[in-house]
C-alpha positions, 0 to 999 in steps of 0.5 A: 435856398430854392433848390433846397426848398424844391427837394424837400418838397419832393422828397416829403409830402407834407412839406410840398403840401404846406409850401405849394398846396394842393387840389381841393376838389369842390364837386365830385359827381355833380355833388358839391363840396360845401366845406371845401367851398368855405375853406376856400372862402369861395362864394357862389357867384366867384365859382360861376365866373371861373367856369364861365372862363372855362367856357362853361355857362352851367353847373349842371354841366360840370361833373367834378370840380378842382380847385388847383392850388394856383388858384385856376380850376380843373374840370370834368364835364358830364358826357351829355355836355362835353365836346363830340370829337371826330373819334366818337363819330369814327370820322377820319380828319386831315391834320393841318399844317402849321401857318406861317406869316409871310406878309406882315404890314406891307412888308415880306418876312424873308426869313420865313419863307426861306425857312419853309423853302419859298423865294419872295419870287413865289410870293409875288406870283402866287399873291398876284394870282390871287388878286394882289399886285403890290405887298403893300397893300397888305396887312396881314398874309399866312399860309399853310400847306393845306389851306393856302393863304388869309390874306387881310388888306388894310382897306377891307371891311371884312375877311378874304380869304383865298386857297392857293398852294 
């Protein structure tokens, strides 16, 4: 029944609309929709909380508005407010490497470090190097290429970080 369902929504857009919806769009150039807004039954108060889960604390901000039929929203910012990315200022950024979680409650993930051709040997050495004698005593160590490990300790107030290949 589902397969049938999902093919005729394909094929036929009235059917796709009426069993899965679609976006309604709630401001267009800083304008807002009001009739959109009632056919959602959405108030103003519920629309403010799903841009502030957006990370947007002002409607002046927002450009336009999508309600999406999963019931999340979709949206555009004007340029003044949106994010400057390193393209805008022609700055050229390194591309960071995955991080991977070697050491997790006092206990070395083997397999792991095999995956990333490392011997629990290179570890050992590398994090008594850095100051850690005993696995242990650690909470919580990841690693990556380009910025070496974070190590958290079990009795540590606040972050050590530390640079190691």
């Amino acid at each position: 029944m589902l397969f049938v369902i999902e093919k005729l929504s394909q094929k036929y857009d009235r059917i796709r609309i009426l069993l899965k919806g679609e976006s309604s769009i709630l401001i267009r150039d800083g304008e807002f929709n009001i009739q959109e807004l009632n056919k959602n039954h959405l108030e103003m108060e519920q629309l403010r909380v799903m841009l502030r889960q957006q990370g947007v604390f002002s409607l002046r901000e927002v450009r336009d508005l999508y309600l999406e039929p999963g019931g999340t929203v979709s949206l555009r910012k004007y340029p003044e407010f949106g994010e400057v990315t390193p393209a805008m200022m022609e700055l050229k950024v390194k591309d960071e490497a995955l991080n991977f979680l070697f050491v997790d409650e006092g206990k070395i993930n083997e397999e792991i470090l095999r995956f990333v051709g490392k011997t629990p040997e290179w570890l050992y050495d590398e994090l008594q190097k850095l100051g850690y004698p005993t696995v242990k005593d650690i909470l919580y160590a990841e690693w990556s290429q380009t910025d070496g490990f974070f190590i958290k300790t079990y009795n540590e107030d606040k972050d050590n970080v530390k640079k190691g290949n």
